[in-house]
C-alpha positions in Angstrom: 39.6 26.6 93.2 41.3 28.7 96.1 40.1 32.3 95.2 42.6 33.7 97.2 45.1 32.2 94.6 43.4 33.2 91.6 45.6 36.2 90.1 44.9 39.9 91.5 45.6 42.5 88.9 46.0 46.3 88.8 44.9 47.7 85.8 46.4 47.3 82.6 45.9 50.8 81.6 47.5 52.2 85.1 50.8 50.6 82.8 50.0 52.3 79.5 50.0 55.5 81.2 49.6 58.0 77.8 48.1 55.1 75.8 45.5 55.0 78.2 44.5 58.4 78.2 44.7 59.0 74.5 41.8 55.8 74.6 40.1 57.2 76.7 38.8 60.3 74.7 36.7 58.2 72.2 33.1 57.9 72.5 32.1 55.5 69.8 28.9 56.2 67.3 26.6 54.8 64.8 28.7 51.3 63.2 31.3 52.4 65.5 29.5 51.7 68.4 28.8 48.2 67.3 31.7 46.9 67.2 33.5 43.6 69.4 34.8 42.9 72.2 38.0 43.7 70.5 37.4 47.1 70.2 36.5 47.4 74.5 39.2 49.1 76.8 38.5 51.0 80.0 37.8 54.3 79.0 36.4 54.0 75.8 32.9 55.3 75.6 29.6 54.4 72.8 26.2 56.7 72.5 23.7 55.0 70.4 20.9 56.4 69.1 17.3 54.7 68.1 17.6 56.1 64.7 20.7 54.4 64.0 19.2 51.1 64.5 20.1 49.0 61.5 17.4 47.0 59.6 16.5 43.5 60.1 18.9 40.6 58.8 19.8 37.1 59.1 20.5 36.6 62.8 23.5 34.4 64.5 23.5 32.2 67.3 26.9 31.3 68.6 27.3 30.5 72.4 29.8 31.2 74.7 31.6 28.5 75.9 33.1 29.1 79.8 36.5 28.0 80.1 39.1 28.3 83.0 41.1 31.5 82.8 44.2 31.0 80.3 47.3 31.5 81.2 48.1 35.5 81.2 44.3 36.3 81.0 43.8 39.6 82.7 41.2 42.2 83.9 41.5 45.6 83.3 39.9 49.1 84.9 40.4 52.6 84.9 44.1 54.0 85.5 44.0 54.3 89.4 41.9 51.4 90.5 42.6 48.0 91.5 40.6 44.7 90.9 40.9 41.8 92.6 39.0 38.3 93.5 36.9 39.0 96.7 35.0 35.8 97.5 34.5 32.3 95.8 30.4 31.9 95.5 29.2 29.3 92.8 26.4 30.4 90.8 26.9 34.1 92.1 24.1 36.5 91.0 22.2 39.6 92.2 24.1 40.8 94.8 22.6 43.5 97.6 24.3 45.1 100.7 22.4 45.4 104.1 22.6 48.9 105.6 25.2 47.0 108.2 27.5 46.1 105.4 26.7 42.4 105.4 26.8 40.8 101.8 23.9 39.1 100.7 24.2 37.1 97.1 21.4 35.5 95.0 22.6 31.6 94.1 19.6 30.9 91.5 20.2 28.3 90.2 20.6 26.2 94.0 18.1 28.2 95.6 20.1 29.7 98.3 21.0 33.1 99.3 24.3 33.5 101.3 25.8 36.4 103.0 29.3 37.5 103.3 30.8 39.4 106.2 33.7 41.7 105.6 35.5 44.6 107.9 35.5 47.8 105.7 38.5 47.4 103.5 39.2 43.8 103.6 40.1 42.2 100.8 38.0 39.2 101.5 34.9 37.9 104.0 36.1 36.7 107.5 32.3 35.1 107.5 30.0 33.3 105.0 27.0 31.6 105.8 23.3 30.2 104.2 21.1 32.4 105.1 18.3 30.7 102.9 17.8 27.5 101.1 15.2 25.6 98.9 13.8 28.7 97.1 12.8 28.7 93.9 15.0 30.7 91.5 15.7 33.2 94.1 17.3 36.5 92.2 15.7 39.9 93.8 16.7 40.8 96.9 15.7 44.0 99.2 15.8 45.7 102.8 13.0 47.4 103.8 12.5 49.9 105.6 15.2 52.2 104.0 17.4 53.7 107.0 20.0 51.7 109.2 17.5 49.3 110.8 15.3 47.0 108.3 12.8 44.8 109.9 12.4 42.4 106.8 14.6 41.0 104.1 12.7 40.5 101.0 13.1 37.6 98.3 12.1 37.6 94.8 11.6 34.1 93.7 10.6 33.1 90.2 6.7 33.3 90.7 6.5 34.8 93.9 7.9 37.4 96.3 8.4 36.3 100.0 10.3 38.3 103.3 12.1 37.0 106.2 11.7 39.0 109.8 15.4 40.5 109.9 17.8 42.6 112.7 21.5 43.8 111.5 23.5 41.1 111.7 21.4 38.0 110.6 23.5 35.8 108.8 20.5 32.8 109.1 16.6 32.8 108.4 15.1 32.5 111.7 11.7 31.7 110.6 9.8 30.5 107.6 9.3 33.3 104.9 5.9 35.4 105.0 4.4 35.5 101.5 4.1 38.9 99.9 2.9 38.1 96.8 1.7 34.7 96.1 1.7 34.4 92.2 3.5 37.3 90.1 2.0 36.0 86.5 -1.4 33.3 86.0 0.3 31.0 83.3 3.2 28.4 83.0 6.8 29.9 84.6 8.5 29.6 81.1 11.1 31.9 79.6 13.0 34.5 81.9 13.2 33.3 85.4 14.5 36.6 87.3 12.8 38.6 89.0 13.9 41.8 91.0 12.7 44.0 93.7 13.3 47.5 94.8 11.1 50.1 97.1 10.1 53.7 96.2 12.1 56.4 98.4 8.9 56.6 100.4 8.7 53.2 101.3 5.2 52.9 100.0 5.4 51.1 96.8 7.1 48.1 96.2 8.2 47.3 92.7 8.6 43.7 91.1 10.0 43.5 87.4 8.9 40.3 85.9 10.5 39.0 82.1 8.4 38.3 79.3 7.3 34.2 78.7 9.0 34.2 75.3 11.2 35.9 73.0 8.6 37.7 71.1 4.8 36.3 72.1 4.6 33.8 70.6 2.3 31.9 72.3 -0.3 34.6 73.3 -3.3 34.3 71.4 -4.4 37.1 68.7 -6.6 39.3 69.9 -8.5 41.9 67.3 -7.1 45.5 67.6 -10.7 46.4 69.0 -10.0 43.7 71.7 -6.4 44.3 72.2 -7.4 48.4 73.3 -10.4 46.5 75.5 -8.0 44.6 77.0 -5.7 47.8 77.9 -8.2 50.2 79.1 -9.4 47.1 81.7 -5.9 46.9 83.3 -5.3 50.6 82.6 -2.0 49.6 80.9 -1.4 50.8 77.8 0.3 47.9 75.9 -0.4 45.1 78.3 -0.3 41.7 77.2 -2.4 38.5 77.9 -2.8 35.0 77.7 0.5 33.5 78.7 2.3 36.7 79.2 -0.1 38.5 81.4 1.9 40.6 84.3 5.1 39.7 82.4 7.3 41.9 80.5 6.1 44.4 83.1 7.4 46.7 85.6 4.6 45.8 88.3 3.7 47.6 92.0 2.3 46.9 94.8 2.4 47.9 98.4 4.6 46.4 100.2 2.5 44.1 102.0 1.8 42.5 98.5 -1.7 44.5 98.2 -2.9 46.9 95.9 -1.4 45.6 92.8 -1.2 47.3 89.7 0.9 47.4 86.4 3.3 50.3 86.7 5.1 50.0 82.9 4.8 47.7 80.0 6.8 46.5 77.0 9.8 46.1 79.3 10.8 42.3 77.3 13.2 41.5 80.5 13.5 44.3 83.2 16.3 42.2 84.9 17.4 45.0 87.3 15.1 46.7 88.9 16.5 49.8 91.0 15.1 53.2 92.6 17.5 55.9 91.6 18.4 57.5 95.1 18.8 61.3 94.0 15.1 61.4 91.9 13.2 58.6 93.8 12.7 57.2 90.0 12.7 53.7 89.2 15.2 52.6 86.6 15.3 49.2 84.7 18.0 47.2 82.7 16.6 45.2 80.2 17.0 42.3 77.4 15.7 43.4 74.1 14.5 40.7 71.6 16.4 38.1 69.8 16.1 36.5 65.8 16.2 40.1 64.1 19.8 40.3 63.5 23.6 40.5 64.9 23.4 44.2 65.6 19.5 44.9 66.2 17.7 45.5 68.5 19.9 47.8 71.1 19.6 46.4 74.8 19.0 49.4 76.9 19.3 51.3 80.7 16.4 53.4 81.6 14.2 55.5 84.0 10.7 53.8 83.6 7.6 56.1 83.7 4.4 55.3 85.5 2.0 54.0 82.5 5.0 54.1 80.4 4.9 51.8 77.2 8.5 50.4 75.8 7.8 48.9 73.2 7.5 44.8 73.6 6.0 42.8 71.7 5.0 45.5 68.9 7.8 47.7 68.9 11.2 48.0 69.6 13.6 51.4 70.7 10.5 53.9 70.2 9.0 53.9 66.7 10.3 50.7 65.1 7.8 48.2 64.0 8.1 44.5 65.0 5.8 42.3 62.6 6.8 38.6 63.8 3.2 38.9 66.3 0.4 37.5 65.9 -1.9 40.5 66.6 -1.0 44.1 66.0 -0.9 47.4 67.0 -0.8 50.4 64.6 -2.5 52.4 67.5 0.7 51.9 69.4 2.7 53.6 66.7 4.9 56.4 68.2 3.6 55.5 72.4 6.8 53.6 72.5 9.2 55.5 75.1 13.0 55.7 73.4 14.7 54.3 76.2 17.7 57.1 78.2 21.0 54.9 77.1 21.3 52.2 74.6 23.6 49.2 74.5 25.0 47.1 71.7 22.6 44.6 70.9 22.6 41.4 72.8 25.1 43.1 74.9 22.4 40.9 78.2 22.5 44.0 80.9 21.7 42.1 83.8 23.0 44.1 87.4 22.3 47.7 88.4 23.6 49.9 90.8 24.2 53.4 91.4 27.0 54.7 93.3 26.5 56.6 96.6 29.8 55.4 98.5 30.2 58.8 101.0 33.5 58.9 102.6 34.2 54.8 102.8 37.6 53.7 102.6 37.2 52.4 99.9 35.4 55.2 98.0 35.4 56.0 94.6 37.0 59.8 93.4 34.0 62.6 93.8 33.0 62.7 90.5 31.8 59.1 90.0 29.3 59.8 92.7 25.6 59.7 91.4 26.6 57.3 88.4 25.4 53.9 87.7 27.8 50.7 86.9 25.9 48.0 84.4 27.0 44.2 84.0 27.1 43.0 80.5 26.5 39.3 80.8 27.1 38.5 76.8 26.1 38.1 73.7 25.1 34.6 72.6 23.6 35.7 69.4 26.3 37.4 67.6 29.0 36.6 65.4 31.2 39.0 67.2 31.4 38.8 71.1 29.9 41.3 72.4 28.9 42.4 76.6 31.4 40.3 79.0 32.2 43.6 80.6 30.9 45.9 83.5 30.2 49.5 82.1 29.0 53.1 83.4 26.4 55.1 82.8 27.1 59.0 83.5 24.3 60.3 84.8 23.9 64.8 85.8 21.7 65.6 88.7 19.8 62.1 88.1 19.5 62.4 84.3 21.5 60.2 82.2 23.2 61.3 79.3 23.5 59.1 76.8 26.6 57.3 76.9 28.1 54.5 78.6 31.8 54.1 79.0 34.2 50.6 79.5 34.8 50.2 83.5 35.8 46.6 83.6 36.5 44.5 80.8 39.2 41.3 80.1 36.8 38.1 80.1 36.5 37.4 76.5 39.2 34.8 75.4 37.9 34.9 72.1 34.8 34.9 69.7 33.8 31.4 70.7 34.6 31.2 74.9 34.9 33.1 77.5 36.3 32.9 81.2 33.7 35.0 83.3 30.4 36.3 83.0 29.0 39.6 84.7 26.1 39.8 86.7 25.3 41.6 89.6 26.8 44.8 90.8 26.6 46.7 94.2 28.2 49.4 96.0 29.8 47.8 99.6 29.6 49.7 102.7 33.0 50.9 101.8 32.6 52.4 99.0 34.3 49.4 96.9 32.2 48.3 94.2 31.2 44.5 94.2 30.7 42.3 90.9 29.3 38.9 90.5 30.6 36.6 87.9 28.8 32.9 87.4 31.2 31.9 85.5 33.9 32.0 87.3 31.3 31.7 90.2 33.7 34.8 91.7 32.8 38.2 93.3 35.2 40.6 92.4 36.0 44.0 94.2 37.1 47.2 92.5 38.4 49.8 94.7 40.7 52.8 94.0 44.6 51.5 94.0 45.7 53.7 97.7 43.0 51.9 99.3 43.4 50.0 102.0 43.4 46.4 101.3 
């Protein structure tokens, strides 16, 4: 497929005109907030809360199936911005931006990384090239030091974080990869396979969030409660877990050598996004919540994560509610569980994570979008109304979030049984256009404000 033929669309509410801004006063609550991807138009907004989480029921599993885009099929955003295919990348995933604008994108599933190369405000790369092959589940990506000269390029792979010597400008490895951090968990690599990377606004901490083994531990031994607080007070983790899933479902740190590792936050059941909030220095995390408890429960979430914070996993779920399905438990964990800052629809799959800090690009967003974050919805699988398939944002004031999260980008679903693109990584391009990954349509797409220049 030529992406360049693949249709370019201005948003469907820039046509409604006063449809579009009568939608766009709803923010959706309680049942409201769980509806389908029926309900989703840019503009509409949902604040859930944990104590509107429904109670357990008979869960559904009904897969997406990917399907080319049907005739008509259209994306829609915000009146006054444009969307429009940017690149053709199979198996695009995380996607970061080098300080010199240069594109690199996470291929997991090959084992490559490739960057694009594109001339603020053009509509498409004039370069793409392999920077990296033969990796192992490659999905994290990072520049470090911050500032407008990195020396390495840092990879997370599925058990194992490595960095490449890098100048502005690189578009190939040029030597084998240092290893930073030989082995991120002890046991068998099952379960989530992505693992991110981001750096503390200091530079001295590197953070690595790694997915739990299994959808609710079910193969980590019982332990005794009397053993299970033993077991916490000897990795000074509140919450940590062992066996198979020791160092997963963790936020972990180290320096950014690879030494001095330590467990930062626990309970996290798939921190898939891991990224350091630029105005507060604090590190935020997107995250999967459990599966088999129901159609509606429990709520995925967006958060800022607290050193020797506890979120819940495998014991409890969105602060205070009780998860019985493991096999050892923890009544002393009862109310430790931090209510995560914005909560999702269930099964919603949050996967990318960006905040938007464009300056004066020419392709930068209006003023007051600046300090927000943008969240891909990859989609439900485990619903019996579509849900996710969508890129959303999260208002955020001085650094604190608010609660809500509104539709940015939404048009994938075709209906409740298949879909024609999936969401995954997000970045803001060194133009201020905002960048979206979709593997299944193995397309990046590029949103920028409709008077751009193109």
């Amino acid at each position: 497929m030529d992406v360049r033929r693949v249709w370019i669309g201005v948003s469907a509410a820039a046509l409604a005109g006063v449809g579009f801004a009568a939608q766009a006063q709803q923010v959706r609550t309680g049942k409201a907030a769980m509806g389908d991807w029926q309900q989703d138009a840019p503009g509409v907004s949902r604040h859930l809360t944990a104590a509107e989480e429904p109670t357990p029921s008979t869960p559904t599993a009904l897969p997406a199936a990917v399907v080319a885009r049907p005739e008509g099929a259209h994306l829609s955003v915000p009146a006054g911005f444009t969307v429009e295919p940017f690149a053709q990348v199979k198996g695009a995933r995380q996607i970061r931006v080098a300080p010199n604008g240069d594109i690199f994108v996470a291929q997991t599933y090959s084992g490559n990384v490739t960057v694009l190369r594109a001339a603020d405000g053009a509509s498409a790369p004039s370069e793409q090239s392999l920077f990296v092959s033969g990796l192992v589940l490659p999905f994290g990506i990072a520049f470090y030091p911050e500032g407008p000269n990195p020396l390495w390029v840092y990879v997370a792979e599925n058990n194992r974080v490595v960095r490449y010597p890098y100048q502005n400008g690189d578009l190939k490895a040029h030597s084998a990869p240092e290893v930073v951090v030989e082995k991120l968990y002890p046991a068998r690599g099952g379960g989530h396979v992505t693992r991110d990377i981001d750096f503390s606004k200091d530079g001295r901490t590197m953070f690595v969030s790694v997915g739990s083994g299994s959808n609710v531990s079910e193969e980590m031994p019982g332990k005794t409660l009397e053993e299970a607080k033993a077991y916490d007070a000897e990795h000074h983790a509140l919450g940590a877990t062992w066996g198979p899933e020791e160092n997963r479902a963790d936020l972990l740190r180290f320096d950014p050598d690879g030494k001095n590792y330590a467990i930062f936050a626990t309970g996290l059941r798939n921190c898939v996004s891991v990224r350091v909030e630029p105005r507060t220095g604090t590190p935020w995390c997107v995250v999967n919540e459990r599966d088999s408890l129901g159609d509606n429960l429990p709520f995925d979430y967006a958060t800022r994560v607290k050193d020797g914070g506890y979120y819940g996993w495998p014991w409890w779920y969105i602060g205070d509610h009780e998860d019985k399905r493991p096999k050892s438990a923890r009544p002393d964990l009862a109310g430790k569980a931090i209510v995560p800052d914005v909560l999702f629809q269930a099964h919603s799959a949050p996967l990318g994570l960006a905040f938007y800090t464009a300056g004066r690009g020419v392709a930068a967003f209006p003023a007051n979008y600046d300090g927000d974050a943008f969240v891909t919805l990859h989609g439900s699988w485990n619903r019996a109304q579509r849900t996710g398939y969508k890129l959303v944002r999260v208002k955020l004031k001085n650094g604190t979030p608010v609660g809500t999260y509104e539709d940015f980008l939404t048009g994938f679903v075709v209906d409740d049984r298949s879909v024609w693109g999936r969401p995954v990584g997000v970045a803001v391009a060194h133009d201020g256009a905002l960048l979206v990954s979709d593997d299944g349509g193995d397309v990046i797409w590029r949103i920028t404000p409709a008077k751009s220049p193109k």
